[in-house]
C-alpha positions as CSV (number, residue, x, y, z in Angstrom):
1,X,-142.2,-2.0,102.7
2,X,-140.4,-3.7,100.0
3,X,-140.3,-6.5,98.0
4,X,-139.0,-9.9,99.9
5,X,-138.6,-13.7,98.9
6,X,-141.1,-16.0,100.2
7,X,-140.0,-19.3,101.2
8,X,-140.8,-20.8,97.9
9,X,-138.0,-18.6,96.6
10,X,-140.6,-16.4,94.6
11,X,-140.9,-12.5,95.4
12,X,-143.4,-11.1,96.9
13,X,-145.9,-8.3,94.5
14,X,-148.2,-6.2,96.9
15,X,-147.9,-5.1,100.3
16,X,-150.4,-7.2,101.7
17,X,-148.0,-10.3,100.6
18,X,-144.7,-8.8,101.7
19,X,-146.5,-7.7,104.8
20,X,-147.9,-11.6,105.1
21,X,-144.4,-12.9,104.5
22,X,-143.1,-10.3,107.1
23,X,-145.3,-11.6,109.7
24,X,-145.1,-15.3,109.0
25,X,-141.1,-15.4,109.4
26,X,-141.2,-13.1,112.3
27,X,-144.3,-14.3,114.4
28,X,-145.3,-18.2,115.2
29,X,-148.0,-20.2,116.2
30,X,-147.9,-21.5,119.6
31,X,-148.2,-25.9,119.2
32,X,-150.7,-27.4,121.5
33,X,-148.4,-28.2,123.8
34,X,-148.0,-24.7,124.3
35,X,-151.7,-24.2,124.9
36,X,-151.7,-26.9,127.3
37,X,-148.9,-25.4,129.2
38,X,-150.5,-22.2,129.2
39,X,-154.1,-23.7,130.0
40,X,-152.4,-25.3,133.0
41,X,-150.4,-22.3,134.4
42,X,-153.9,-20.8,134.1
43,X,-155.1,-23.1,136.5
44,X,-152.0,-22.8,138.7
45,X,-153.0,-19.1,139.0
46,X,-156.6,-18.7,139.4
47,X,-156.2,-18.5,143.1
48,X,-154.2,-15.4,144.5
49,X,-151.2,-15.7,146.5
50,X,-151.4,-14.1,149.8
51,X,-147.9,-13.2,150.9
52,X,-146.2,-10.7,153.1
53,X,-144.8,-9.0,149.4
54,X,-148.5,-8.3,148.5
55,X,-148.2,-4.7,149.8
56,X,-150.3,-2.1,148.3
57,X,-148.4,0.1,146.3
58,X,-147.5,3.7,148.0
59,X,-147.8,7.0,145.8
60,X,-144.4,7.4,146.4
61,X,-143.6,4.3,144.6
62,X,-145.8,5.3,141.6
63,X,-144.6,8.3,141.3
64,X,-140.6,7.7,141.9
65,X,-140.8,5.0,139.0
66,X,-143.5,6.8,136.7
67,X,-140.4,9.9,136.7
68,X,-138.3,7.6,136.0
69,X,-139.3,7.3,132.2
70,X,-138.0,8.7,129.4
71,X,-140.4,11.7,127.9
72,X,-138.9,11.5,124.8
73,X,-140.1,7.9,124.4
74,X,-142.6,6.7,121.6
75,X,-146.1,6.2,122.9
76,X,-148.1,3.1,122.5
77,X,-151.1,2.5,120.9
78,X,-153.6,4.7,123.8
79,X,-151.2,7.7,122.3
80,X,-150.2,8.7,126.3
81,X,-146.6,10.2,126.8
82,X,-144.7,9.3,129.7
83,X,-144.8,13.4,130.5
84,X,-148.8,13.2,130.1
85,X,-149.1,10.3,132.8
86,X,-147.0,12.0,135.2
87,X,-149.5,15.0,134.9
88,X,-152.1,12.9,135.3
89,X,-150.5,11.2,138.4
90,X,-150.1,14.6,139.7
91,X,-153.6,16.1,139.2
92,X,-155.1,12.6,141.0
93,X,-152.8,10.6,142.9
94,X,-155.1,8.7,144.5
95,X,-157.3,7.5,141.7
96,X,-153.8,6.7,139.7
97,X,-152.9,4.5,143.0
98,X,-156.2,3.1,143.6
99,X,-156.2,1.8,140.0
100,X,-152.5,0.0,140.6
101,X,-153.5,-1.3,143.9
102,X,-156.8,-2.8,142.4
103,X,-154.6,-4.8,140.0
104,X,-152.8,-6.3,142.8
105,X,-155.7,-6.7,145.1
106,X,-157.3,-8.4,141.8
107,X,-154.1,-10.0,140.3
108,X,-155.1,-8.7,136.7
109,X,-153.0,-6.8,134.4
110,X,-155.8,-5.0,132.3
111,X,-155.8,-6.7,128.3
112,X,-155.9,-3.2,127.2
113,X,-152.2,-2.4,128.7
114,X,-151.3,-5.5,127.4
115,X,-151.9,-4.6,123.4
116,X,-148.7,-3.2,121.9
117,X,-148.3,-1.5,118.5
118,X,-145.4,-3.6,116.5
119,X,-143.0,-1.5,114.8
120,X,-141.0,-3.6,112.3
121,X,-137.4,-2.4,111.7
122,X,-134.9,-3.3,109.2
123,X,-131.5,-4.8,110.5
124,X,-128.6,-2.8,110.1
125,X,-126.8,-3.9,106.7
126,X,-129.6,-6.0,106.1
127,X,-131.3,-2.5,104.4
128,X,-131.5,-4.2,100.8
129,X,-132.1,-7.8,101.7
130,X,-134.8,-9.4,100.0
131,X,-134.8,-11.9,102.7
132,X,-138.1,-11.7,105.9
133,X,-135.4,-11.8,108.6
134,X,-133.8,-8.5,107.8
135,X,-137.0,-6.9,110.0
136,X,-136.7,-7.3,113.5
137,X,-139.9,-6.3,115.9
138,X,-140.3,-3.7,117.9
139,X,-143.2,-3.6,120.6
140,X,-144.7,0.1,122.2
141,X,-146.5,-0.5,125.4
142,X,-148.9,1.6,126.8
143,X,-147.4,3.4,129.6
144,X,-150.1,2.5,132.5
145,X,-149.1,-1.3,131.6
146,X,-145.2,-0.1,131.5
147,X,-145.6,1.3,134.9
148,X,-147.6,-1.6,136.5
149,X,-144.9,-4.0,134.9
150,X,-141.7,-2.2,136.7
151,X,-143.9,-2.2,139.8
152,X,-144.2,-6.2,139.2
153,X,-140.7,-6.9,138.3
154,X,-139.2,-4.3,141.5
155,X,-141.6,-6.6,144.1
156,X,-140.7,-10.0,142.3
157,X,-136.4,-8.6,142.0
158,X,-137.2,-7.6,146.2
159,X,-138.5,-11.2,146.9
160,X,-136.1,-13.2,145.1
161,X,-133.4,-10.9,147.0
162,X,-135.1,-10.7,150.3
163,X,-134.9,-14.1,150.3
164,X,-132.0,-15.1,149.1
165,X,-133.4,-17.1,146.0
166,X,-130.8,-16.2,143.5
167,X,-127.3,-17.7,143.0
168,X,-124.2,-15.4,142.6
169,X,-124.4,-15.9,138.6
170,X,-128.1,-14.7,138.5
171,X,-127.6,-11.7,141.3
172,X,-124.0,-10.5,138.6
173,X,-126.2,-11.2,135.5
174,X,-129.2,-9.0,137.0
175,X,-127.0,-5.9,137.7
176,X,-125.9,-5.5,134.7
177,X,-129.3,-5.5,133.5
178,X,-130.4,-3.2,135.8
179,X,-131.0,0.7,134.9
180,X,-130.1,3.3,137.3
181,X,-132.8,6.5,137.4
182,X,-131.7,9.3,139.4
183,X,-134.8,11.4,140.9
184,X,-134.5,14.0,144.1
185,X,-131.0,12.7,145.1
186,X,-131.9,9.7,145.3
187,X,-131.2,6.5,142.9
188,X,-134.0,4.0,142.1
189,X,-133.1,0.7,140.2
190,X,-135.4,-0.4,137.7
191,X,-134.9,-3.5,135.6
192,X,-134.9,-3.5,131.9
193,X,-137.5,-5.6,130.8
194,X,-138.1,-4.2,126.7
195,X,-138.8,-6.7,124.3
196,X,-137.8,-6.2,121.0
């Protein structure tokens, strides 16, 4: 880390202050009209939707888009490789699917797939700034909550196509956001969904 202007112009002195500046330009408190919105959609959602899309999850599925990811990607914070889950997926299938289809069947996304380690990263040309906003966030998932989000987004992209609930803008917009994995001849479509 090094030493960066706090919004009263003066510089930071110890990590724990540039590391406080860091975080207060980069992350913000929601207002309390965000909490009411969130409180609400809360409500919205405490009882499941049954719908013909609610399909449990095949092993196929699971393990077409768990192949799908890159091995040479950075772990998140459970310190699992992509590689590792497949061999994991292989040695028990069914537990593996048994634990996705419970999350459906539940409508939870466990809180410990949803904890990321935060990576901050300077900005290109920005290497000698003094100023917070030359970091930028990066976020590492753990892969069991990476996996269960593609399944998500592919059922959620399948309904909104099935039917027929996006414009011609959206359905352009959404294939170039779309990344193409080739596994056993075949070619699977997963959308990119990274935040950084």
């Amino acid at each position: 880390m090094t030493t960066l202007r706090k919004p009263d112009g003066t510089l930071t002195s110890r990590i724990l202050e540039t590391m406080n500046t860091m975080l207060d330009h980069l992350i913000t408190d929601d207002g309390e009209e965000e909490n009411q919105h969130r409180k609400n959609i809360k409500k919205m959602i405490a009882e499941p939707m049954y719908t013909s899309d609610g399909a449990e999850f095949t092993q196929g599925e699971i393990k077409q888009t768990i192949e799908c990811f890159n091995i040479k990607k950075v772990t998140g914070i459970d310190g699992i490789a992509s590689d590792i889950f497949q061999r994991i997926f292989n040695k028990f299938p069914r537990i593996v699917t048994a634990i996705y289809n419970q999350c459906i069947k539940t409508g939870s996304f466990p809180g410990r797939w949803k904890t990321a380690k935060i990576i901050p990263i300077t900005n290109p040309g920005k290497e000698n700034s003094m100023d917070p906003s030359k970091y930028r966030l990066i976020s590492l998932l753990n892969i069991g909550g990476i996996v269960l989000e593609k399944f998500l987004i592919n059922r959620i992209n399948h309904h909104m196509y099935k039917n027929e609930l996006l414009t011609e803008v959206n359905k352009a917009s959404r294939r170039k956001s779309l990344k193409r994995c080739s596994h056993g001849g075949k070619k699977i479509y997963i959308t990119g969904t990274r935040r950084t």
